[in-house]
N, C-alpha and C positions, 0 to 999 in steps of 0.2 A: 749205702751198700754194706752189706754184713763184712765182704772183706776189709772192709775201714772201720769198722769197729773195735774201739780198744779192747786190750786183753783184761776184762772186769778177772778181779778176785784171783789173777794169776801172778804166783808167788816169783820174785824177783832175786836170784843169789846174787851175795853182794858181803862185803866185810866192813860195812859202815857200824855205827855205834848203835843202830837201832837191831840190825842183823845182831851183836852180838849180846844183846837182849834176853832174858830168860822170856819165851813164849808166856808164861805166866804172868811175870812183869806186864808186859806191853798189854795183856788180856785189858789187867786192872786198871793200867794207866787210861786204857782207850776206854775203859766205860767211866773213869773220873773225869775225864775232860769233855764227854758227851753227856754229861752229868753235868758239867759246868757250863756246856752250850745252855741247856735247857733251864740253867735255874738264874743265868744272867740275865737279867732285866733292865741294866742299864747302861751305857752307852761305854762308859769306864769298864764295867765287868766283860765286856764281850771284848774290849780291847786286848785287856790282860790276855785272857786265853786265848785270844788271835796271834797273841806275842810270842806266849808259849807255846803253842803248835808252830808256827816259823821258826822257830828254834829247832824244833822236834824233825820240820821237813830239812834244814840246814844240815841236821844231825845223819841224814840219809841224802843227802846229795846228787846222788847215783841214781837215785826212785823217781826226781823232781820231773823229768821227761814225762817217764810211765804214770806218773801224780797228775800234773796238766791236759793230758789227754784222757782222764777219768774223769775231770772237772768241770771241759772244754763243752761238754753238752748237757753238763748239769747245766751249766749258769743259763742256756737259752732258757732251758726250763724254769728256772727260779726267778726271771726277768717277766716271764710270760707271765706264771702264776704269780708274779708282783704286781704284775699289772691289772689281774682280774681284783688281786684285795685291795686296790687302791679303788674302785670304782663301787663294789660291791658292801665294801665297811661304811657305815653311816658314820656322820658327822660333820664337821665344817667343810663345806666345798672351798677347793682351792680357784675351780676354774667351773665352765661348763663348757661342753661339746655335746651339741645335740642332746641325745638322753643321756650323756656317762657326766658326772660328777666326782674327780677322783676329791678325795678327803684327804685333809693332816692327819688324823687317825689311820687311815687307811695306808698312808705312806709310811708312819711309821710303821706300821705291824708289818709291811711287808718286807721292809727294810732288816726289822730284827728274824723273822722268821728266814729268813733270806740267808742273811749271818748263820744263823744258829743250822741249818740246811748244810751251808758250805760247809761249814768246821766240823759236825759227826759226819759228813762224808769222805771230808781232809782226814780225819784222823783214823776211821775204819779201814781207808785205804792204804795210809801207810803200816796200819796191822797185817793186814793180805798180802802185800805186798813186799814185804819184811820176814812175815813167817810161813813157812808150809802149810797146805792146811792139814794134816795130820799132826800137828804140834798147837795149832789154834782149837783143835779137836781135842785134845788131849788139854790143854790148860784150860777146856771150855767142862769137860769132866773132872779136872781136879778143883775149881769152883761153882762146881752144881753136885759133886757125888754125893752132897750131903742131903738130897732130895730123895734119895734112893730110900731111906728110912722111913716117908711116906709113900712105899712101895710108887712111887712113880719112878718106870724106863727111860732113867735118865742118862744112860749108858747106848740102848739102842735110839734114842734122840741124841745123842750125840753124833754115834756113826753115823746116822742121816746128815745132821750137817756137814761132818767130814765128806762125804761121800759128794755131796752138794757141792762144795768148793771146789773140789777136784772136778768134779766133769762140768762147767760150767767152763772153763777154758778149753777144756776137751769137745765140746759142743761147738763153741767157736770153731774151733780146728776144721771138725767134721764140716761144718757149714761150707767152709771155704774151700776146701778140698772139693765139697758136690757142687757150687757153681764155678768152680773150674774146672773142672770135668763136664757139668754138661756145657757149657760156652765150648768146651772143644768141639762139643759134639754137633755147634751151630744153634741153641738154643739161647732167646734170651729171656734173662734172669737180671734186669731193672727192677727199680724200682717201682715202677709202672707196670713192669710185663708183671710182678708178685702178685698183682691185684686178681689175673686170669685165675680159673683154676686150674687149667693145664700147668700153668709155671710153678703155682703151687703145689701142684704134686710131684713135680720133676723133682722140689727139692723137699720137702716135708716127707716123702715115702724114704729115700734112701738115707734120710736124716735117722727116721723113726724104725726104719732096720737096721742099721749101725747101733743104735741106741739098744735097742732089744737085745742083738747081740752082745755090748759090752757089760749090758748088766747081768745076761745070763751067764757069762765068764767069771765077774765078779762073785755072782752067789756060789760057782762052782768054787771058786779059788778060798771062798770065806770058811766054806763046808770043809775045805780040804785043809786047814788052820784050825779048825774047832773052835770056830766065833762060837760062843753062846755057851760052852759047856765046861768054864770058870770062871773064874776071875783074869780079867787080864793082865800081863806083866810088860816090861819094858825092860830093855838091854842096858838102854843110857839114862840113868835117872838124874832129872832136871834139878840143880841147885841154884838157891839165888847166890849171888854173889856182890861185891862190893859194890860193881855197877848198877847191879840191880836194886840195891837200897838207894842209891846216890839216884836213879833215876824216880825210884816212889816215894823217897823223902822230898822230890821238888814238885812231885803233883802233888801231893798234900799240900802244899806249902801253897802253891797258885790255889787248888780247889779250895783253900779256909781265906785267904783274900777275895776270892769273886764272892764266896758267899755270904762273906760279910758288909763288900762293897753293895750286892743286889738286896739283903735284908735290910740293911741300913735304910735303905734309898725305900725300900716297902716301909717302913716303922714311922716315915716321917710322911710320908701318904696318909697313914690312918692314924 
């Protein structure tokens, strides 16, 4: 049911060590350690940064609820899709069942991709969920404004993804609101009745006019701001601060160990 659907990418106020975080900071920490999911290849490397992210979610405590429930239907997915790469990867069979052969190959790879799946979704979520997206918007243009010299609109691709974060909980909202409104109205709105397309239009239409409406609002309210016709400024300018070094001097610190633990382990391969 849409109403039991967690709140993806809806920002969570809170006075934990991650909250008081320069949005900048958290930007880069979160692409270093999705950076270190992907370049870990062995069994020690993904541990390390499995370590450091449980530290990172310990550090926000108050999120680990709203975290688990972001996770809670990944993992069905990552079990399923584990199980098509164990069957589908060639290599030594472990077993047979009828036609499916799962492989040692096949188990591993599903295993690490599995890991590497959880942990950049562990750690993007605790970015979302830690910072506004007008500030993940904002530290997402102050490391890419330098794209703009190759005349690419990396200013209005930014506002998109700000814009993106924000109604994508707001979506949610609306969803739940229209099947509880029409269930008053004696209509059902299962997951079975969604298949009809009666039920599908009961909630898809007044989805898709709310929606038209909020963004006709929007582009009135942008126009009435003068989006587009300077440069833009900001009231509160963002400073790192002590924490904020103390938190990027310790992903550097883990990202040059996994990389050196995963190259090593490659150098002696070939």
């Amino acid at each position: 049911m849409i109403g039991n659907v967690p709140r993806f990418l809806s920002y969570q106020a809170g006075t934990t060590f991650l909250h008081r975080l320069d949005p900048r900071t958290k930007l880069l920490c979160t692409v270093a350690i999705v950076g270190d999911a992907l370049i870990a290849s062995v069994p020690l490397g993904i541990a390390i940064a499995f370590a450091f992210a449980a530290v990172m979610g310990l550090m926000a405590s108050d999120l680990l609820p709203a975290l688990w429930r972001l996770l809670r239907p990944l993992l069905v997915l990552i079990v399923l899709f584990g199980l098509i790469i164990t069957v589908i990867t060639p290599g030594h069979a472990l077993a047979h069942f009828w036609l499916l052969a799962p492989t040692r190959d096949g188990v591993d790879l599903a295993i690490r991709l599995g890991l590497q799946a959880v942990l950049i979704v562990y750690t993007t979520s605790l970015l979302t969920l830690s910072t506004p997206p007008l500030a993940v918007a904002d530290s997402l243009q102050w490391s890419l404004g330098w794209l703009e010299r190759f005349h690419i609109p990396i200013r209005d691709i930014i506002a998109m993804v700000g814009i993106g974060l924000t109604f994508v909980p707001l979506l949610i909202d609306e969803a739940q609101k229209v099947i509880s409104a029409q269930r008053a109205r004696g209509a059902d709105l299962g997951m079975n009745a969604l298949l009809d397309e009666s039920s599908m239009g009961a909630l898809l239409i007044p989805l898709l006019l709310a929606n038209l409406r909020r963004g006709e609002e929007l582009a009135e309210s942008m126009e009435a701001r003068l989006y587009g016709t300077g440069p833009r400024t900001s009231l509160a300018q963002p400073r790192f601060r002590s924490i904020d070094r103390l938190a990027g001097g310790a992903v550097v610190m883990v990202s040059v160990v996994v990389a050196i633990v995963s190259f090593v382990h490659l150098s002696r391969l070939f």
